[in-house]
VOKOL-457016 format. One record per residue (C-alpha): residue number from 1; residue in one letter; x, y, z. Coordinates in steps of 0.1 Angstrom, whole numbers, plus 5000, padded with zeros to 4 digits. Each point is the difference from the previous one (the first is absolute). Example, Ala and Ser with C-alpha at 12.3 -4.5 7.8 and 13.67 -1.06 7.14 Angstrom:
! VOKOL-457016
- i,aa,east,north,up
- 1,a,5123,4955,5078
- 2,s,5014,5034,4993
***
This chain:
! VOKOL-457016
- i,aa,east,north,up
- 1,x,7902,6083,1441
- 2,x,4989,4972,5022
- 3,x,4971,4993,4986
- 4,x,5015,5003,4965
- 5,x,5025,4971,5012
- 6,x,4967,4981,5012
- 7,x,4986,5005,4970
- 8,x,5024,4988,4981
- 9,x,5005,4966,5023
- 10,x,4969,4996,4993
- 11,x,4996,5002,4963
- 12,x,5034,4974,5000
- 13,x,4986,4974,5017
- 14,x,4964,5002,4979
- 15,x,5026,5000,4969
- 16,x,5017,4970,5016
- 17,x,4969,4979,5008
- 18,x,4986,5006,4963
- 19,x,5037,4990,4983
- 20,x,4993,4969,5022
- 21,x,4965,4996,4996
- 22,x,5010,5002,4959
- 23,x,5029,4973,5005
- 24,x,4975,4978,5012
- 25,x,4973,5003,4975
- 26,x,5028,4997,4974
- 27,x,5012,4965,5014
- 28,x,4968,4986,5004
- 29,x,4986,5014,4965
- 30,x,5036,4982,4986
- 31,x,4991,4966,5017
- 32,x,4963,4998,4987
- 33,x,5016,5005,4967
- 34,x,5026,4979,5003
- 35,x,4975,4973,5012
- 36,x,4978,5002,4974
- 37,x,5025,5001,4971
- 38,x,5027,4973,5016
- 39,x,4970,4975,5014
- 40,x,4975,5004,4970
- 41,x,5034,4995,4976
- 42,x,4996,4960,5007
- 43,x,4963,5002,4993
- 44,x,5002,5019,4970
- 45,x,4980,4973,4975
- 46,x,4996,5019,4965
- 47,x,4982,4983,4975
- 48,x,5012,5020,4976
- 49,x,5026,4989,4969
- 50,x,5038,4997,5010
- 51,x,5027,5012,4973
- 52,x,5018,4971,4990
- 53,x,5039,5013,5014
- 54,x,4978,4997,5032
- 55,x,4994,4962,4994
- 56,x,5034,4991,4989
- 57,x,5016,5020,5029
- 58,x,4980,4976,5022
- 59,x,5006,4971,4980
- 60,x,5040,5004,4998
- 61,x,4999,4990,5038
- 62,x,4987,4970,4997
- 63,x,5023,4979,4974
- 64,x,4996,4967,5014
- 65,x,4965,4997,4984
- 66,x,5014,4989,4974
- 67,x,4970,4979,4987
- 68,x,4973,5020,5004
- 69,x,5013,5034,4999
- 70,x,4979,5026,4982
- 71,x,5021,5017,4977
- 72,x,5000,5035,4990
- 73,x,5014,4996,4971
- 74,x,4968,4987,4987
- 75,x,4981,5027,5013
- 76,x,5020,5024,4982
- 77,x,4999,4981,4968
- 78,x,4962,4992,5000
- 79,x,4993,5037,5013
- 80,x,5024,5015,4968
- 81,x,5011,5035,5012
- 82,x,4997,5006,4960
- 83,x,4968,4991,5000
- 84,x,4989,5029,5024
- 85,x,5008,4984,5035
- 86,x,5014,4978,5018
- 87,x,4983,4969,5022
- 88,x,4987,5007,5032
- 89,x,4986,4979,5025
- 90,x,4981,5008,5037
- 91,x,5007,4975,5028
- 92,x,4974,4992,5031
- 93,x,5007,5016,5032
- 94,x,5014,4961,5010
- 95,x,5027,5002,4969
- 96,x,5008,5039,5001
- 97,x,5034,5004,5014
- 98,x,5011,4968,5004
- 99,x,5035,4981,4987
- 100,x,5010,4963,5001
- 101,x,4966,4984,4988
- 102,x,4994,4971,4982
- 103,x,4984,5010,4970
- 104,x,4971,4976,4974
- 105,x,4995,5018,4971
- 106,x,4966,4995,4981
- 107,x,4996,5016,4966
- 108,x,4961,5008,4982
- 109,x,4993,5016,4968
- 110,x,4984,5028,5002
- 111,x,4992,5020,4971
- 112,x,4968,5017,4983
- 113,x,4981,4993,5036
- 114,x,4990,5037,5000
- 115,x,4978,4988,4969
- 116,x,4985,4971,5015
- 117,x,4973,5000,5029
- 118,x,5007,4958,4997
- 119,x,5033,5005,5006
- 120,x,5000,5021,5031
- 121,x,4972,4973,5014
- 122,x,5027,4975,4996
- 123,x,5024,5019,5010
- 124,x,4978,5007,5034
- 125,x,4994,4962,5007
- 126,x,5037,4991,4993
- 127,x,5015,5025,5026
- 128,x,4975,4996,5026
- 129,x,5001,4961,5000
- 130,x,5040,5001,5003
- 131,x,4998,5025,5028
- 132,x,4978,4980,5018
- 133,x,5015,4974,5003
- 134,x,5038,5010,4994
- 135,x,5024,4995,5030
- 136,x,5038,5003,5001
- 137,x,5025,5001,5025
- 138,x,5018,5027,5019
- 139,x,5029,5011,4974
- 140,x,4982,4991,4970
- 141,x,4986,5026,4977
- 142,x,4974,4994,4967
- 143,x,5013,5020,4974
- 144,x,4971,5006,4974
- 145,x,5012,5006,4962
- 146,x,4972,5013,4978
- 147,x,5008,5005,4963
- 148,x,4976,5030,4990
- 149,x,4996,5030,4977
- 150,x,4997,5036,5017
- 151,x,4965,5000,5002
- 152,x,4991,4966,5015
- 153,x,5032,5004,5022
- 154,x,4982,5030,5019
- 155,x,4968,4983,4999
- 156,x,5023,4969,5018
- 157,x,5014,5021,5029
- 158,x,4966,5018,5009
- 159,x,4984,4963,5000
- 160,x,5026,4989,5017
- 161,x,4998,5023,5031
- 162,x,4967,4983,5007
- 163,x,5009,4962,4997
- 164,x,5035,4999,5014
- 165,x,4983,5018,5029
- 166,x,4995,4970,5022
- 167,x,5032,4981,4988
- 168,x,5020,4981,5030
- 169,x,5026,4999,4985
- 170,x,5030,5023,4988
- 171,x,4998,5011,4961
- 172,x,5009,5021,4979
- 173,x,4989,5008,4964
- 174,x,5016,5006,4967
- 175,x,4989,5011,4965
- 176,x,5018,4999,4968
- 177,x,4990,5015,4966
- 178,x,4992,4975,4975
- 179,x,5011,5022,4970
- 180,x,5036,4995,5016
- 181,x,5000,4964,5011
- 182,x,4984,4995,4966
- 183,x,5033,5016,4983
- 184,x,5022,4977,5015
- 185,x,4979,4967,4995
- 186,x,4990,5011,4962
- 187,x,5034,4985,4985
- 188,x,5000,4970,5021
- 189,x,4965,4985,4993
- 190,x,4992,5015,4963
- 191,x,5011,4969,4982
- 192,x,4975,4978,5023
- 193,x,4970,5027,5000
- 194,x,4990,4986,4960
- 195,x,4998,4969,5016
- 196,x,4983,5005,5033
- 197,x,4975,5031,4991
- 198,x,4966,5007,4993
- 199,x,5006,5016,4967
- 200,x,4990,5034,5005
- 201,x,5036,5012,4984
- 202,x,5010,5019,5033
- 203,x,5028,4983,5005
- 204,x,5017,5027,5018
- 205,x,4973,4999,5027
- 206,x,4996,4971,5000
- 207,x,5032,4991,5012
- 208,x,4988,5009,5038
- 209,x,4985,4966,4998
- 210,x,5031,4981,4999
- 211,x,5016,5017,5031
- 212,x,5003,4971,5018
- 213,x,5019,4979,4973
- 214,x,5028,5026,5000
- 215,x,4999,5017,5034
- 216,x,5033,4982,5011
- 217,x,5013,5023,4975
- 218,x,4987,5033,5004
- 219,x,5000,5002,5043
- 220,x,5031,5003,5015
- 221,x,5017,4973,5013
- 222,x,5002,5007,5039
- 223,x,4957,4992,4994
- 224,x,4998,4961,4997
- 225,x,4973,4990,5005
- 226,x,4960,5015,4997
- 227,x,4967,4985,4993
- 228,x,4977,5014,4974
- 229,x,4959,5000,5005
- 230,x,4972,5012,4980
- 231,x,4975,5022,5014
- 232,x,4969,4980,5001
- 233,x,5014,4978,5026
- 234,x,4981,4995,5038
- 235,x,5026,4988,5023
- 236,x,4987,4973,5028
- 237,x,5031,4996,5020
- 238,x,5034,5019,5010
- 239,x,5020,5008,4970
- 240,x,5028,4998,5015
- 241,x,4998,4960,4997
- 242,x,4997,5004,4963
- 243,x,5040,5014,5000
- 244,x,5009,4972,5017
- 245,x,4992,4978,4976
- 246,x,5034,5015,4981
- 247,x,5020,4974,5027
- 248,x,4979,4972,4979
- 249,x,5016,5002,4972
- 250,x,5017,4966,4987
- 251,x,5037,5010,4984
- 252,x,4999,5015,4965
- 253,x,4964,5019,5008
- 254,x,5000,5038,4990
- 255,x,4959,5004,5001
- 256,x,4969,4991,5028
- 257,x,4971,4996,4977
- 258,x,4969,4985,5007
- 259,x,4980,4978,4965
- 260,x,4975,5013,4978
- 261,x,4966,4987,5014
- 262,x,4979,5004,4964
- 263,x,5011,4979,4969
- 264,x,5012,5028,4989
- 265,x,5035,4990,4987
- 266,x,4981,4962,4986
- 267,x,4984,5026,4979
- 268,x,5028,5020,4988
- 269,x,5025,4973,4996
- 270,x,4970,4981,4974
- 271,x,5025,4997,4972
- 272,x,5032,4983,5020
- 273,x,4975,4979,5018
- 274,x,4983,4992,4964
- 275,x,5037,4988,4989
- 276,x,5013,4981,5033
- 277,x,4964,4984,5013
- 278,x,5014,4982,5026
- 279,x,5021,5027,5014
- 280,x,4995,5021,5035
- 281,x,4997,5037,4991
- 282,x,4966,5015,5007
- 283,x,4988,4968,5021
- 284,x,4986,5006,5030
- 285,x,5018,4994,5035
- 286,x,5010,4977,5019
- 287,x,5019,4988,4970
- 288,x,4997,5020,4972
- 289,x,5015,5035,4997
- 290,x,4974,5026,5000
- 291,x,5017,5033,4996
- 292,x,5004,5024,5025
- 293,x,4982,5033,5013
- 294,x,5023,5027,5010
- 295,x,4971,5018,5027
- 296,x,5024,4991,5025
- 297,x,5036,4998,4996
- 298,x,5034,4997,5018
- 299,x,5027,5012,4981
- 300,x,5036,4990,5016
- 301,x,5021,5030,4982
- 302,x,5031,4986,5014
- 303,x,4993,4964,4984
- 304,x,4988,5015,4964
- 305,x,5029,5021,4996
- 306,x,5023,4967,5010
- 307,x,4985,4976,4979
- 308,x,5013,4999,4965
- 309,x,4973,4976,4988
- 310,x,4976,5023,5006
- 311,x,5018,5033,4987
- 312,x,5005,4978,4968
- 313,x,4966,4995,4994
- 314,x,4995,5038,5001
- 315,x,5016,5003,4969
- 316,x,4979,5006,4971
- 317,x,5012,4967,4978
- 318,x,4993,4980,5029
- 319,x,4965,5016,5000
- 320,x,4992,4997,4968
- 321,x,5010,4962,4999
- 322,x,4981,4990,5029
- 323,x,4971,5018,4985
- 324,x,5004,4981,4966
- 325,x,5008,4970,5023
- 326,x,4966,4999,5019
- 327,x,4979,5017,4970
- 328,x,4994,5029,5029
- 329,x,4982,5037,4990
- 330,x,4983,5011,5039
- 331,x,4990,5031,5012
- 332,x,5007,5003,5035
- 333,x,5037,5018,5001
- 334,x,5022,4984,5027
- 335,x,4973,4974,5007
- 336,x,5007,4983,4963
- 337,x,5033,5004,5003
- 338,x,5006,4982,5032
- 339,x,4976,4973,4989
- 340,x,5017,4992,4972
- 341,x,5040,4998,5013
- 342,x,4979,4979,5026
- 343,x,4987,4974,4977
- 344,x,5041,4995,4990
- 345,x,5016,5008,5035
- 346,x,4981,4991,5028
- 347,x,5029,5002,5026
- 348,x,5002,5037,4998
- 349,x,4963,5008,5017
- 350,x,4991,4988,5035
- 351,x,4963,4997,5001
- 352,x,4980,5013,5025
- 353,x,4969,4984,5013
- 354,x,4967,5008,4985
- 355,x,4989,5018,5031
- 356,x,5022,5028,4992
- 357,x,4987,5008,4969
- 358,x,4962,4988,5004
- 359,x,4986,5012,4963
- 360,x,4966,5003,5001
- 361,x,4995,5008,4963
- 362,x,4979,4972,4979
- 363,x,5002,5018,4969
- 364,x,5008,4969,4981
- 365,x,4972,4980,5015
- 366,x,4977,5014,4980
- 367,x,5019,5002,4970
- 368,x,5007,4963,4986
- 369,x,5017,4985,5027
- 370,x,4973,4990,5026
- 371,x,5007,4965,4996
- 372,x,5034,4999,5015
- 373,x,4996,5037,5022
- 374,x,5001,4992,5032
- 375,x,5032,4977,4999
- 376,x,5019,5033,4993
- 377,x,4979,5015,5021
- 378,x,5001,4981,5035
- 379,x,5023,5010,5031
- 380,x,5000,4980,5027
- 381,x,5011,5016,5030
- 382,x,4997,5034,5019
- 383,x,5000,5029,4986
- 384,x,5024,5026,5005
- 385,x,4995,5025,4970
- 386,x,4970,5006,4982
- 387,x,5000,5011,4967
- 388,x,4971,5017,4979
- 389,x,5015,4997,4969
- 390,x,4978,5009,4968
- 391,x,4979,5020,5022
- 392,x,4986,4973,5018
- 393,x,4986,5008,5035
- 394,x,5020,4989,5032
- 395,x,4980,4983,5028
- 396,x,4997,5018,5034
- 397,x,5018,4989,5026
***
């Protein structure tokens, strides 16, 4: 019996030491755990696309952004949950997470890239230029809007991935479906497209093209302000100075627009300056009027949808009497249009310097108007923004 009883002791404090041996191992197995999931939660830096009640949960912390606030709304609208999905966008590992930023919203076209090796070129120098030299500030966030049909969209987000990689700077990126933003705009700008078009009869899709005369319309109101660029753009400074060229504007301005650098518009305006020889339509700078090129714009939301001049002059009478007015038929969508309420109103553009639109296209040289090409054509000054419109090739830097 004694050596049962030893036995026994025995065996209970073996048991004992392995029930303490197996609290340990559990506490320190719950602390490795516990550090990888808690510490790596703060370093968690998915690239991949965010759901859009994700975004606006983010975003309804943060209401005194009131200016440039990205708004959700838009996303939902542009993405169209009828039209198969919503919008989604994927922030940097600097933006993900974060609330009370100041947000700059910059919007591209984006569609049929998928079919175009030129495109994505573009497209390659345009992202890469701006990310190289982009630089914001603590707090402020780039919010990318890319209008784009499904298949250039995920064409967009794997391109993306490489040339956001080395961004600075907070961003995050959006894309909307042009069949739904096209919906919206459609009933706005149809009245304008026979007068602004190329002809083909497409008005529908066409109407794309004339986003930016409308957009105060169509966007909600919380976003106020946005600039829109083309894609064949090389950027040679921060753009981030180019928004705050918005605080320039004199009172009454609703649009940052930058002239046409071809005599373009002295071509298409031939009849009206037939009729009124000694008038200033079409003449080249510094005093003449020259048109406008809409590669770079600023589009103060806020200021469009409060000025009633220029909601007037949306209105399809008005557009067809300042087309009889100025003998106008162009091709060039929003371009035309904001050329020609230029050539009557004046106060409502602020116009940005040369070097923000640098057009290198000298199309018209060749074509009947070397004589007088390079008064439209000059730009003194630095350069800010290159642009290689009609193809033309963009110096190195």
């Amino acid at each position: 019996m004694g050596i049962l009883r030893l036995v026994a002791r025995t065996m209970g404090r073996i048991s004992t030491f392995r029930s303490y041996q197996f609290v340990l191992l559990l506490a320190a197995a719950l602390a490795v755990v516990a550090f990888y999931y808690f510490g790596s939660e703060k370093q968690n830096f998915s690239s991949t696309t965010k759901r859009i009640k994700q975004t606006q949960a983010s975003h309804n912390t943060n209401r005194n952004d009131a200016d440039l606030t990205v708004d959700t709304r838009l996303s939902h609208t542009a993405g169209s949950e009828e039209q198969g999905g919503e919008s989604e966008g994927f922030r940097s590992k600097r933006g993900d997470g974060e609330a009370a930023n100041q947000r700059y919203h910059a919007l591209m076209m984006f569609t049929k890239v998928d079919k175009s090796r030129s495109l994505q070129d573009k497209f390659r120098v345009a992202m890469l230029s701006m990310v190289k030299h982009g630089q914001f500030l603590e707090g402020e966030v780039l919010v990318f809007h890319f209008v784009s049909d499904q298949a250039s969209q995920e064409l967009g987000e794997r391109m993306l991935q490489e040339f956001l990689l080395d961004a600075t700077f907070k961003y995050e990126v959006l894309f909307h479906d042009v069949v739904a933003l096209t919906q919206k705009l459609f009933p706005i700008v149809e009245a304008m497209q026979k007068h602004f078009s190329a002809g083909s009869g497409a008005y529908y899709s066409d109407a794309i093209f004339f986003l930016s005369v409308a957009m105060h319309q169509i966007m909600p109101e919380s976003l106020t302000r946005i600039v829109q660029l083309d894609l064949d753009l090389k950027y040679r400074t921060n753009i981030r100075d180019l928004f705050q060229e918005f605080d320039r504007f004199p009172p009454g301005a609703v649009i940052g627009i930058a002239r046409e650098m071809q005599p373009v518009y002295r071509h298409t305006f031939w009849q009206y300056r037939k009729e009124n020889p000694r008038t200033r339509v079409g003449e080249p700078p510094p005093d003449g009027l020259p048109g406008f090129n809409s590669g770079v714009m600023l589009l103060d939301l806020g200021a469009m949808r409060a000025s009633a001049l220029y909601n007037q002059l949306l209105k399809p009478s008005n557009v067809a009497k300042l087309a009889d007015q100025y003998r106008f038929r162009g091709h060039l969508g929003d371009q035309d249009f904001f050329t020609m309420i230029g050539m009557e109103h004046p106060e409502l553009f602020y116009s940005l310097a040369c070097g923000w639109n640098r057009q290198l296209c000298t199309w018209w040289r060749d074509h009947g108007y070397g004589d007088v090409f390079q008064l439209y054509y000059r730009c003194d000054g630095p350069v800010y923004i290159y642009h290689g419109n009609c193809n033309s090739p963009i110096p190195d830097d």
